[in-house]
C-alpha positions in Angstrom: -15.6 8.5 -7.8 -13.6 11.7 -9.0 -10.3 11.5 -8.6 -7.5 14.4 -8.6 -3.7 14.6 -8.4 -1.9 13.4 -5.2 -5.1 11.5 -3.8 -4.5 8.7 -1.2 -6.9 5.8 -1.0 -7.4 2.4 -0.8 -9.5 3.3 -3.9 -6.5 4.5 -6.1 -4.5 0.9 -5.3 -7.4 -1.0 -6.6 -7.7 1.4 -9.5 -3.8 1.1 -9.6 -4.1 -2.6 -9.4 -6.8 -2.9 -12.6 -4.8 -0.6 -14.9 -1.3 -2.9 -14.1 -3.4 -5.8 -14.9 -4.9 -3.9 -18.0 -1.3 -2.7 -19.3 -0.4 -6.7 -19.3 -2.4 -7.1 -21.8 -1.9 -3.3 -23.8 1.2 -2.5 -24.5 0.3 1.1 -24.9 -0.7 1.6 -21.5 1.7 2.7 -19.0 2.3 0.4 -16.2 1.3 2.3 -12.7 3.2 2.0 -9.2 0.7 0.4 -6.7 1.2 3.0 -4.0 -2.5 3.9 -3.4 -1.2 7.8 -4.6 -3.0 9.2 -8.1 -0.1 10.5 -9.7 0.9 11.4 -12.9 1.6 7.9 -13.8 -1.8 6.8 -12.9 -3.4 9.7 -14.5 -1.1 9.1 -17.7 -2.5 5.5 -17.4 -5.7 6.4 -16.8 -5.6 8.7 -19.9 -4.4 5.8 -22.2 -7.4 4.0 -21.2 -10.2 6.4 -21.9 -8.9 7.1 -25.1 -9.5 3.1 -26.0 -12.6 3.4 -24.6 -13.8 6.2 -26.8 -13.7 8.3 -23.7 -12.5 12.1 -23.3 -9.3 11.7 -22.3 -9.2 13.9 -19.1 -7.1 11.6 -16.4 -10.3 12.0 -14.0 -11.8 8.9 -12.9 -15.6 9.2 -13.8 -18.1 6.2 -13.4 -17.8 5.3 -17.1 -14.1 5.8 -17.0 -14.2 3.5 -13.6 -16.4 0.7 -15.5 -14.3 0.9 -18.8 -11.4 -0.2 -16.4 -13.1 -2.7 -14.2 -14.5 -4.5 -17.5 -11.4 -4.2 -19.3 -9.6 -5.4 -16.2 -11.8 -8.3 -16.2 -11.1 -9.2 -20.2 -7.6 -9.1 -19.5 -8.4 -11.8 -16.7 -7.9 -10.0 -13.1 -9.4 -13.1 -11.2 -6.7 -15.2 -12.4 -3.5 -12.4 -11.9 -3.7 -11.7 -8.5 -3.3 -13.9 -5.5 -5.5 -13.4 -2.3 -3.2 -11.5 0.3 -2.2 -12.7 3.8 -3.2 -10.1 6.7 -0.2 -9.7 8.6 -1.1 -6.0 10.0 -4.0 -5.2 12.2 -6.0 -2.2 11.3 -5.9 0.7 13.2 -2.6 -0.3 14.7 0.3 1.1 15.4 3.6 -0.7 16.0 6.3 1.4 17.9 9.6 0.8 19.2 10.1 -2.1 21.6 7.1 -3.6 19.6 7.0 -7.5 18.5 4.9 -8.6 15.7 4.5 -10.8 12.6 4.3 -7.5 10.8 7.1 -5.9 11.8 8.9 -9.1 10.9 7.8 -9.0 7.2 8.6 -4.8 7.2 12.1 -6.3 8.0 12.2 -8.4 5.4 10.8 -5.5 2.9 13.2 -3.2 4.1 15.8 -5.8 3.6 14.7 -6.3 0.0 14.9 -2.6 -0.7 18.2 -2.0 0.6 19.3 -4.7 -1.8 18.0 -2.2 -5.0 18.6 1.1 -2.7 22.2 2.2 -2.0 21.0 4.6 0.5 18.3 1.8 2.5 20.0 0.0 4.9 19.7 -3.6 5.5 18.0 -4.3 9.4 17.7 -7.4 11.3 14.8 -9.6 10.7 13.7 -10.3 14.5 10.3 -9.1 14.7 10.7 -6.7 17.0 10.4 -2.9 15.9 14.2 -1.7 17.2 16.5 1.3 16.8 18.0 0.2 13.3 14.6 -0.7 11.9 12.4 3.0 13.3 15.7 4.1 11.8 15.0 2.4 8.3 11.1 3.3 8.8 11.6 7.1 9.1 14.0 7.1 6.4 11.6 5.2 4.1 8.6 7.1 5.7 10.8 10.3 4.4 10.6 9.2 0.9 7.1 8.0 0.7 6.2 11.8 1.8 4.8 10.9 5.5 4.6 11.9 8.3 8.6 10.4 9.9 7.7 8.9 13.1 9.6 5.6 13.2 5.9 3.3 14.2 4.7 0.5 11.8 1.4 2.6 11.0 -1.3 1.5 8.6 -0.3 4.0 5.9 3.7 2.8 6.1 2.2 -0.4 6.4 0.5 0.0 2.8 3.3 1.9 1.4 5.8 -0.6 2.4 3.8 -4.0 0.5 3.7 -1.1 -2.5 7.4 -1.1 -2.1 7.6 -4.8 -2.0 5.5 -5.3 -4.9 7.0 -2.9 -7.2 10.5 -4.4 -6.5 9.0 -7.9 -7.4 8.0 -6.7 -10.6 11.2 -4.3 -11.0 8.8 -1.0 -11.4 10.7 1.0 -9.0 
């Protein structure tokens, strides 16, 4: 699995996921954003790592740079650091105004949560039901996440939105 520079993939969060697990444990390797993109913090990350595994240290994800990580991840205890996640969104989906739904609900409550860091997110009402204020708050976040600003609940804002969330728990934002 080769990756390059501004890939997408449910691939590069789990990869994402191993190295933040990873830099718990090694200080000298940077901490990634879980937001599924390979950017140059990942890469950076990714270099730090091949370089203590003897590796060249090219930022591409090879299969011995990918098993280095994974077994690494594992020493540095990954079963016991991350919790099993609820499945609030329905793949394939898409959530658009007038829409009610447990997901929207907890997009709310992320949005919410972000506007508290972000001057320029506004806060929404948590009601579950996709209104003006929060496809407002959606296309403004979609904006800044570099998609595509249509105001819907997709699967991609969906993903980008727990990144969000679990970046501003751990105050990597």
């Amino acid at each position: 699995m080769d990756l390059f520079d501004d890939t997408y993939s449910e691939g590069v969060r789990d990869l994402q996921t191993f190295l933040r697990v990873i830099a718990r444990s090694y200080p000298s390797v940077p901490f990634p954003i879980t937001d599924g993109v390979y950017g140059d913090k990942t890469k950076s990350a990714v270099r730090e790592v091949q370089g203590m595994l003897g590796l060249s240290r090219t930022g591409v994800v090879d299969f011995d740079t990918w098993s280095g990580i994974v077994r690494l991840a594992g020493q540095a205890g990954y079963e016991q650091t991350e919790p099993r996640r609820a499945r609030f969104f329905t793949p394939g989906r898409v959530y658009a105004a007038g829409d009610s739904a447990d997901c929207v609900h907890i997009a709310q409550f992320i949005i919410n949560c972000a506007s508290r860091e972000f001057d320029n997110v506004r806060a929404v009402e948590i009601n579950g039901v996709l209104d003006a204020r929060t496809a407002d708050a959606l296309i403004f976040l979609q904006e800044c996440f570099k998609l595509p600003q249509t105001g819907q609940l997709d699967q991609i804002t969906w993903n980008r939105l727990n990144s969000l969330y679990d970046n501003l728990r751990t105050k990597k934002v």
